[in-house]
C-alpha positions in Angstrom: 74.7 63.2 62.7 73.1 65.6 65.1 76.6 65.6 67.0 78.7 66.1 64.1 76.2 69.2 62.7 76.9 70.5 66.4 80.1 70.2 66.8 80.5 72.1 63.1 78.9 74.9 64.5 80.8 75.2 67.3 84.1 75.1 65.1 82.8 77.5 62.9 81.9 80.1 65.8 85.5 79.4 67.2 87.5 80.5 64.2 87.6 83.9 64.6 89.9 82.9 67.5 89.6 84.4 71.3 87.4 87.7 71.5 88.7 90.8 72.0 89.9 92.2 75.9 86.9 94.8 75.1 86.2 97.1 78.5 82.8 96.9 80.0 80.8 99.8 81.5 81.4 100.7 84.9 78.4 100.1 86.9 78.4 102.3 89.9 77.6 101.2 93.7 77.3 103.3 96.3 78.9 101.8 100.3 81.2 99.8 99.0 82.2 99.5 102.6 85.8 99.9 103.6 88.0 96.8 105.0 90.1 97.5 107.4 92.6 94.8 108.7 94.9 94.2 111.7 97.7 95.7 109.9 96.3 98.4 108.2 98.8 101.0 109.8 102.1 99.3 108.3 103.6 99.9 105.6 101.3 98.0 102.7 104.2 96.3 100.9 105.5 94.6 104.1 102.1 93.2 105.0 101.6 92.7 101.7 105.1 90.2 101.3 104.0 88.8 104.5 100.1 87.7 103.6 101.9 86.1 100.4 104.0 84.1 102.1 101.5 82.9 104.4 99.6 81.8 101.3 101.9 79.9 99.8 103.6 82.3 97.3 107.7 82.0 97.0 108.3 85.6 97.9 111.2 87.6 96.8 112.1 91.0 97.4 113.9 92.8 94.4 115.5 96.3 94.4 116.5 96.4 90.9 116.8 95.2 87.6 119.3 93.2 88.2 118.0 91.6 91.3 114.8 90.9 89.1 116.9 88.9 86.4 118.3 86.9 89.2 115.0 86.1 90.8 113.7 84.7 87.2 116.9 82.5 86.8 116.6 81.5 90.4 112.9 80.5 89.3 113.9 78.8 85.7 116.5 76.5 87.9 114.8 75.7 90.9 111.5 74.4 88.8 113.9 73.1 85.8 111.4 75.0 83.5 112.6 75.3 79.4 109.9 77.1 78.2 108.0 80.4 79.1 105.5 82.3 78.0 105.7 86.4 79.1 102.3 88.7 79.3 103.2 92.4 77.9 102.2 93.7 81.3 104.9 96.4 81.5 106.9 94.6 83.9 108.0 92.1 82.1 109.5 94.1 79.3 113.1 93.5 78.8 112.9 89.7 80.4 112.3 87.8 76.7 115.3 88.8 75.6 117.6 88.1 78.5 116.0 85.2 78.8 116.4 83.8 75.4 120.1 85.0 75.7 120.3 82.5 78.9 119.5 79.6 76.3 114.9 79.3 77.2 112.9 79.0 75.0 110.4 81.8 75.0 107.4 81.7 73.4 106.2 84.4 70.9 102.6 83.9 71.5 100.6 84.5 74.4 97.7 82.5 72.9 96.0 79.5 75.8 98.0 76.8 73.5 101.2 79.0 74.2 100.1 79.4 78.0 99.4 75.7 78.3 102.8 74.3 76.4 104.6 76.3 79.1 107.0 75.3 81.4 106.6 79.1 83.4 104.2 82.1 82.8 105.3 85.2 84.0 103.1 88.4 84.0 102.9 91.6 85.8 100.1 92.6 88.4 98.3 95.4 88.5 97.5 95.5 92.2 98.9 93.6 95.2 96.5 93.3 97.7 98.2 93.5 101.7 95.5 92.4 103.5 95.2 88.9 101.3 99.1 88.8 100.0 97.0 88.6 96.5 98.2 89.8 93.2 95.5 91.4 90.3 96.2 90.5 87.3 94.4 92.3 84.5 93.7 90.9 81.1 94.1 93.6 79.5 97.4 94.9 79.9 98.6 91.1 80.6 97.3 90.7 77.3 95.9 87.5 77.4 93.5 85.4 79.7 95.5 82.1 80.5 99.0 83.3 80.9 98.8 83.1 84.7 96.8 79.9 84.8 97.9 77.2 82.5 101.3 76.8 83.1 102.2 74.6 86.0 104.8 77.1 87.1 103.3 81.4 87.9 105.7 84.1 88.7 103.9 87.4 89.4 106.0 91.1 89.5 104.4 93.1 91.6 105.5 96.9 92.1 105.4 97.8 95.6 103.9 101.1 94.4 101.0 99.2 93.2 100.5 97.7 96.3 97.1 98.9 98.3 95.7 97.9 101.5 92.6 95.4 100.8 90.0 94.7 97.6 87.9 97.6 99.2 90.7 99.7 97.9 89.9 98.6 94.2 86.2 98.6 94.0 85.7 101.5 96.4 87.4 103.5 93.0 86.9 101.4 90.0 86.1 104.8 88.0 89.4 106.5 89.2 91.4 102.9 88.3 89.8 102.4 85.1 88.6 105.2 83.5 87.7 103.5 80.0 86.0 100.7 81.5 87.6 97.2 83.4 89.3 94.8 81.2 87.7 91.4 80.1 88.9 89.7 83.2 90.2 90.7 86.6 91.5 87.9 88.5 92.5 87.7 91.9 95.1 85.1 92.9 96.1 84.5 96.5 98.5 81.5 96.2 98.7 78.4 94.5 94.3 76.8 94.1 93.8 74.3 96.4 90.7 71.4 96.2 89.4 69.2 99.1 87.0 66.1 98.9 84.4 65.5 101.2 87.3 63.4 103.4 89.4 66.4 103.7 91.8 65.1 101.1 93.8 68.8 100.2 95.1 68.8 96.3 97.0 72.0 95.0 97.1 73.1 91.8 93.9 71.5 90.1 92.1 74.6 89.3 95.9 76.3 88.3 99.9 76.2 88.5 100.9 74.2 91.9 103.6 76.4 92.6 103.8 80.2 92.6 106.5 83.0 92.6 106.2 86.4 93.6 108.8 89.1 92.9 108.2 92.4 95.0 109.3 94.9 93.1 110.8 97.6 95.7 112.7 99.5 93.0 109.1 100.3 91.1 
């Protein structure tokens, strides 16, 4: 009885649905110390698209919105996905509908039941990271928490003006990148998860989608 009383509770708390991406206070940190990498004097977006591919990402290179439509098709046929679910990270805008016109199935929610009966998420990025080839992806301007996790399948748009050398970049001027506060969540991805048991046994994709997509946006 204790259980069921319990479990009541729980579904009671959980009506109200997932909280709000509310900001949090910026907490500030002095010598945040600066990394600096072996490639630190190349262009960012070419180390960056190298570091990704070394990590497992499927990297494109787009110059324009055409190119970018390609690159998603290219991803829908080569992963035989049906259904997608989009973040509203503003590099995605435009894609629901040409997609939909292509005959997917897009899903109007961005909700982790939406994320998780996905074929393929998409979402922007807010940063690409060159020294780690990872992408950022914010919560709140993706919208949503799960959208780059649950689905087997992740393509990530990254501008290559969004592109900065390492992580020191980011935390070094958390204030100057978000002025009203960081979202929510913040996550780092740097390819596909990978697990390993204590005989060296490597799985990918436990912890997230197994395979992962990267379009570098060169024309934004």
């Amino acid at each position: 009885m204790e259980r069921q009383a319990f479990l009541a509770r729980l579904r009671a708390a959980s009506g109200g649905g997932a909280p709000p991406n509310l900001p949090h206070p910026i907490e500030p940190v002095d010598g945040v110390p600066e990394v600096v990498h072996l490639r630190r004097d190349e262009p960012p977006a070419e180390v960056f698209a190298d570091a990704a591919a070394a990590h497992a990402w499927n990297v494109r290179r787009v110059d324009s919105d055409e190119g970018l439509r390609a690159v998603v098709e290219e991803v829908c046929r080569m992963e035989d996905v049906a259904r997608i679910v989009l973040s509203g990270d503003p590099e995605t805008a435009g894609l629901a509908e040409h997609l939909a016109a292509q005959g997917f199935e897009v899903l109007a929610g961005r909700a982790p039941a939406d994320a998780a009966g996905a074929d393929l998420g998409i979402t922007g990025a807010l940063f690409g990271l060159a020294a780690t080839g990872s992408v950022a992806v914010s919560a709140g301007r993706a919208g949503g928490r799960s959208l780059s996790l649950l689905p087997p399948v992740h393509l990530a748009l990254v501008p290559a003006s969004c592109v900065v050398p390492s992580a020191s970049d980011v935390w070094r001027r958390m204030g100057e990148h978000f002025p009203d506060g960081p979202p929510s969540q913040l996550v780092f991805i740097s390819g596909p998860s990978r697990s390993a048991d204590i005989e060296f046994t490597l799985t990918v994709g436990v912890h997230g989608p197994k395979r992962v997509w990267l379009a570098l946006l060169d024309h934004r």
